[in-house]
Legacy VTK file of the C-alpha trace (Angstrom):
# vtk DataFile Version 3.0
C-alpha trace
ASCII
DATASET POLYDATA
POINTS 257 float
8.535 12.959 42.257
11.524 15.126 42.958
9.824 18.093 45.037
6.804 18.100 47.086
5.266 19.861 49.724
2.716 18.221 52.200
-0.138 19.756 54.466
-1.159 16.798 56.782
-4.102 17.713 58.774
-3.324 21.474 58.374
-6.048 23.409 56.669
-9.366 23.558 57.712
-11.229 21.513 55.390
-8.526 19.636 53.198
-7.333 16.384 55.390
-4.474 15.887 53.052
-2.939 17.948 50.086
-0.114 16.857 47.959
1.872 19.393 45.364
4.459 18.212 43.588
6.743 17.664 40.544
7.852 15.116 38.528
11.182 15.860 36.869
13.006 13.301 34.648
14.277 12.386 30.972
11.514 13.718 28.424
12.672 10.724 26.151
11.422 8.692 29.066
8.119 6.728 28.209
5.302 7.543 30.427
1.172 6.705 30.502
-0.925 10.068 31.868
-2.855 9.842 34.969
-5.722 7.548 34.618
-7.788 5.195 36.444
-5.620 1.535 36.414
-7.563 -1.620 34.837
-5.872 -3.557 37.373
-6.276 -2.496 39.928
-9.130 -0.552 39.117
-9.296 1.252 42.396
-5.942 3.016 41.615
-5.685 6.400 40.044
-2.043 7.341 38.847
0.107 8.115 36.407
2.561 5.226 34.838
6.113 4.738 34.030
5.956 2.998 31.030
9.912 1.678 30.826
9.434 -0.016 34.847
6.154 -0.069 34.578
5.486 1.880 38.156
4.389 5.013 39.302
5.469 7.622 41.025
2.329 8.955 43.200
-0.916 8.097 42.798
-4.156 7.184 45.296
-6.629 4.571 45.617
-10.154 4.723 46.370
-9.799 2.258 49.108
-8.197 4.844 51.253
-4.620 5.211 50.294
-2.183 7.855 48.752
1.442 7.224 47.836
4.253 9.324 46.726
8.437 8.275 46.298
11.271 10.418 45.282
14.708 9.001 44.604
17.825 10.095 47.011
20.728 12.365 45.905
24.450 11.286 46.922
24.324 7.252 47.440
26.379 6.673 44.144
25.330 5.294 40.832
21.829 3.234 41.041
21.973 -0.599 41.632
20.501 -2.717 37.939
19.697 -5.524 40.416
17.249 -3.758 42.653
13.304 -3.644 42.561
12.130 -0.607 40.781
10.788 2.261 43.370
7.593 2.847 41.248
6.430 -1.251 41.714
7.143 0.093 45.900
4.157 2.874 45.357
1.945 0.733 43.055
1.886 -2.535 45.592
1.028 -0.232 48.815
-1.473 1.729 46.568
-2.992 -1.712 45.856
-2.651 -3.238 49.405
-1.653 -6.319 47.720
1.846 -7.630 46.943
5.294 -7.883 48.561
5.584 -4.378 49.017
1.686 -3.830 50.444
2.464 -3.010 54.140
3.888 0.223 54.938
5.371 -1.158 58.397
6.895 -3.874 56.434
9.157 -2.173 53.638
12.118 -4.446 52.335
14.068 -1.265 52.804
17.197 -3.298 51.152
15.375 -4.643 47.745
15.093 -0.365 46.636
18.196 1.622 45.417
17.909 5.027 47.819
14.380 6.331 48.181
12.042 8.546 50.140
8.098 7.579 50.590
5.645 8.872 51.706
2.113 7.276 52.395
-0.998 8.303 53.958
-4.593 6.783 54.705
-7.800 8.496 56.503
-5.691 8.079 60.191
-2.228 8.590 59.375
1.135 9.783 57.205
4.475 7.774 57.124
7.750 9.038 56.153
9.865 6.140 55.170
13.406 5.987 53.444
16.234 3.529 53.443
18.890 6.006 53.457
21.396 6.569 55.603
19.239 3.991 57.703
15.669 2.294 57.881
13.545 5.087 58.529
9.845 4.874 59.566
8.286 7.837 61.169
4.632 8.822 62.101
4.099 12.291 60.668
2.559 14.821 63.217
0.165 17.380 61.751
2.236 20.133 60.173
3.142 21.420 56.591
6.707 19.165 54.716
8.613 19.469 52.014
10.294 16.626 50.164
13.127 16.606 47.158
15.789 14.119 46.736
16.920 14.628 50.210
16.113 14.185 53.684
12.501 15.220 54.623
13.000 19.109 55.110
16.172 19.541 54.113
16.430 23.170 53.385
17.192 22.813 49.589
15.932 26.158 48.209
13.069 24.374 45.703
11.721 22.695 48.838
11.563 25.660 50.662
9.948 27.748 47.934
7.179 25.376 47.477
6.643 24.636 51.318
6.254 28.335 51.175
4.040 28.647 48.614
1.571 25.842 50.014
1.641 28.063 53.081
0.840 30.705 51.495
-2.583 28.691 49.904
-3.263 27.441 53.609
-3.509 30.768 55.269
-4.715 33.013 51.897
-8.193 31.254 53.099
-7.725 29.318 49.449
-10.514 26.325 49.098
-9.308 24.940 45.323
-6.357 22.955 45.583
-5.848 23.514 41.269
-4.636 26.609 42.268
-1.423 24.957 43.664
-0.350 24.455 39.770
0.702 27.955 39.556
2.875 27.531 42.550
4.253 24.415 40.872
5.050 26.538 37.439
7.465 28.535 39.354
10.451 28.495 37.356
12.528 31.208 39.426
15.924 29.893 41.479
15.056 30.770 44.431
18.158 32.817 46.738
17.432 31.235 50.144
18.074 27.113 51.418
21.427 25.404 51.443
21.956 23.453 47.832
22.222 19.887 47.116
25.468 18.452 48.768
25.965 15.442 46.870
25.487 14.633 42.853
22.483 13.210 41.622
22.094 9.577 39.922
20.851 11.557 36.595
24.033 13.643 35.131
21.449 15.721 33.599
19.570 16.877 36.483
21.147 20.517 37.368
22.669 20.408 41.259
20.410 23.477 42.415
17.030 24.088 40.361
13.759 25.663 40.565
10.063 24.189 41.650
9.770 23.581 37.323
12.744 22.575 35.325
12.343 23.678 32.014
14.735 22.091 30.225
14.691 19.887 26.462
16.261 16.825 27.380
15.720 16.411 31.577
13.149 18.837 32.858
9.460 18.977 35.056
7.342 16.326 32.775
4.188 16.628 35.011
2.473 18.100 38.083
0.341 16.797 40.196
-2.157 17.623 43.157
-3.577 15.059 45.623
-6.516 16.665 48.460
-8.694 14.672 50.171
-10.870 16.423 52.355
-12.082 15.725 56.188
-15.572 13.189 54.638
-12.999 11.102 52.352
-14.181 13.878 49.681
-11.092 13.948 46.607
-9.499 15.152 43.722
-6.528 14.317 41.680
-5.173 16.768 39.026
-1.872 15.904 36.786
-0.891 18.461 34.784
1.888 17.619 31.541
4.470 19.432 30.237
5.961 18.942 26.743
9.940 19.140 26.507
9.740 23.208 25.574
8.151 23.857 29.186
4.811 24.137 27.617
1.485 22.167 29.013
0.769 19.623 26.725
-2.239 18.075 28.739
-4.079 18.016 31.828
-6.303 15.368 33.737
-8.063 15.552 36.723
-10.425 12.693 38.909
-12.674 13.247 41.276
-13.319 10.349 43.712
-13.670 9.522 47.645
-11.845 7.430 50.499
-14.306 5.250 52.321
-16.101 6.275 55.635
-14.175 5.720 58.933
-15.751 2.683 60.611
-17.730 3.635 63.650
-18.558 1.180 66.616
LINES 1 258
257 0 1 2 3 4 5 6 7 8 9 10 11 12 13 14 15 16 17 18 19 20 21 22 23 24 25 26 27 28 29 30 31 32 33 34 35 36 37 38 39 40 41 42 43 44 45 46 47 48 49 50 51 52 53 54 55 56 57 58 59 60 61 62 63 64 65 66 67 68 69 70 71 72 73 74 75 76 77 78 79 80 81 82 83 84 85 86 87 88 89 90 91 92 93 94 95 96 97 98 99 100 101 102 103 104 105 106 107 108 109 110 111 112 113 114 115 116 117 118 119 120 121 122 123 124 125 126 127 128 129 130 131 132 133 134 135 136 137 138 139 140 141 142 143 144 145 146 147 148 149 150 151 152 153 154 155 156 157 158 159 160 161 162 163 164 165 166 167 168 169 170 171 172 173 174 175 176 177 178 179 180 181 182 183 184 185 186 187 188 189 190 191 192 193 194 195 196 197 198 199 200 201 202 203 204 205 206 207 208 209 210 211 212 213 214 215 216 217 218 219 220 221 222 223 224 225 226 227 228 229 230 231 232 233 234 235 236 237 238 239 240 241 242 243 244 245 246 247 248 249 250 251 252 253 254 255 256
C-alpha cells in the first residue's frame, strides 16, 4: 500500500476497517484479490514479480497491511521481499509468522501493520525497530512515519472520519473516498525522495497516472462477531476501474473459559 487510513475499535459496529491504496508501476505484474490455494485461508491480492502481497486477511483471525518507507536511499537487491513479510504472518506459518518476532534487518525500509480479534501492531524498521500496541483511535499510514501529516494521509484519515461519524454502516462506500484525485492544500509534503523516480513527491489519495499510478483499492472491516468483508477495486493505467472483487468471510469466535 502507499496510503491508508485505520479505524481500530472506533465505530460502533465495525471492529476494524482498512482503506487504502495501492500505487505502483502499471507494467508491474499483479494477480487480483482472490482466495490463495495455499494457504487457502488467505484472501489477498498477489504480486506476481515477488510473489507477495501487499494486504490481505485470513480467516483464521488475521489482517495484514505494509507500505514501503520514503528517504532510506535506493532499495537493497539482497533483502527479503516485504510482500513474503505480510503473506507469512497472514499464514501464521514461516520465518516471518510472529508479529513480536520481525527480522526487522532481512526487509529494505517498511511500515506494517497487523491486527487480530484482540489487538493492532504498528511495526517498522526505520529509523529503529519499532513495535507498538495501537490504542483505539482512527491512523493514517503512507510511506512515512505512522501519522505523519503528509496531505494524502490526512485527506483520507479525514474522509474515514467523516464515514465514522456520518452514521455510515457499508464500508464499500469508502471507495469513493479512495477515488479522490484532488491535491489536497493542508499537511507538510514528503521530505525525502522516494525509491520509485516515478512516484510524484506530493500526490493525491488516487494517482492517476499511465506509467506509475493507484493500480487498486482495497477495504478490509471486520465487525465486533468476527463478521467480514474484503473489497479490491482495479484500476487500468487511464485511471479507469477495470475490475472489482469482493469476499465475504468471518474471524473465528473469541475463546471463552
Amino acid at each position: 500500500m502507499c496510503v491508508l487510513a485505520l479505524a481500530w475499535k472506533a465505530h460502533p459496529r465495525w471492529h476494524l476497517v482498512m482503506a487504502g491504496n495501492r500505487d505502483e508501476l502499471h507494467e508491474r505484474p499483479a494477480a487480483a484479490l482472490a482466495r490463495w490455494a495455499h494457504p487457502d485461508h488467505v484472501i489477498a491480492g498477489c504480486d506476481l514479480k515477488s510473489g507477495g502481497t501487499w494486504a490481505g486477511v485470513s480467516e483464521r483471525g488475521r489482517f495484514t497491511v505494509v507500505t514501503n518507507l520514503r528517504g532510506y536511499g535506493a532499495l537493497r537487491p539482497d533483502r527479503a521481499s516485504r510482500g513474503t513479510l505480510v503473506v507469512d504472518l497472514l499464514a501464521g506459518e514461516g520465518r516471518y509468522a510472529d508479529p513480536d518476532q520481525v527480522a526487522y534487518d532481512d526487509f529494505n525500509p517498511f511500515n506494517l501493520i497487523f491486527a487480530d480479534r484482540d489487538r493492532a501492531i504498528f511495526v517498522s524498521n526505520r529509523p529503529g525497530p519499532i513495535h507498538s500496541l495501537l490504542a483505539p483511535g482512527l491512523y493514517g499510514l503512507s510511506n512515512g512515519m505512522l501519522d505523519e501529516p503528509w496531505p494524502k494521509t490526512l485527506r483520507l484519515k479525514e474522509r474515514l472520519l467523516d464515514w465514522i461519524v456520518g452514521g455510515a454502516t457499508q464500508p464499500g462506500e469508502l471507495l469513493e473516498a479512495l477515488g479522490d484525485d484532488r491535491l489536497p492544500d493542508a499537511g507538510l509534503e514528503p521530505a525525502g525522495p522516494s525509491d520509485i523516480p516515478q512516484e510524484p513527491t506530493a500526490s493525491p489519495i488516487f494517482i492517476r497516472n499511465p506509467v506509475y499510478g493507484t493500480r487498486c483499492s482495497t477495504i478490509v472491516a471486520v465487525d465486533a462477531e468476527g463478521r467480514a468483508e474484503i473489497v479490491e477495486r482495479r484500476y487500468a493505467p487511464d485511471g479507469q476501474v477495470s475490475g472489482e472483487t469482493m469476499f465475504g468471510f468471518s474471524w473465528p469466535s473469541r475463546r471463552r473459559g
